[in-house]
N, C-alpha and C positions, 0 to 999 in steps of 0.2 A: 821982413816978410819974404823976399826974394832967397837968403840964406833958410830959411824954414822951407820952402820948397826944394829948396836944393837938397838939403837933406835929407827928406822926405824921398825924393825922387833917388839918391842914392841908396837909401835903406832900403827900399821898393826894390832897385837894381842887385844889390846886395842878397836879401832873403830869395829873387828870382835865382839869382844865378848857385845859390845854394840850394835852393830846390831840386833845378835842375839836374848836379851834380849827386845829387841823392838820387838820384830816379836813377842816373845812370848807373848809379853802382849796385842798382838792384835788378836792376837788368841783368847787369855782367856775372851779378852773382847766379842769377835764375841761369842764365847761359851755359856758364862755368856748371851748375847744382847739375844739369843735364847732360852736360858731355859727359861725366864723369859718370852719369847714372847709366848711361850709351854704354861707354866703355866697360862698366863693371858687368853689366850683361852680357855684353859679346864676349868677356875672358871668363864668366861661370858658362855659355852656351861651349866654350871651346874646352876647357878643360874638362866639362859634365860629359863630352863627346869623346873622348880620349878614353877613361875606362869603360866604356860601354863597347869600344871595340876591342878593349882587351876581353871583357868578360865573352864577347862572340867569340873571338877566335881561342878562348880556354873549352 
């Protein structure tokens, strides 16, 4: 009985702490998905900026 609980309470400890590490890496992914979406924006606002002051000054 006592080995059946132990068990029990590792496999518990076990899918817990896999859970866990699943959440995290979805997080980091979501984190990582949005810098990335930051950054791709701010180098189209920069570069979209650049010929439009060429087409001014022509």
């Amino acid at each position: 009985m006592a080995k059946c609980r132990l068990r029990e309470k590792e496999l518990r400890r076990r899918r817990h702490r896999y859970w866990k590490r699943r959440k995290q890496r979805i997080k980091q992914a979501i984190l990582e998905a949005r810098l990335r979406k930051l950054e791709m924006k701010q180098q189209s606002a920069t570069s979209e900026g650049q010929p439009e002051a060429e087409i001014v000054s022509q």
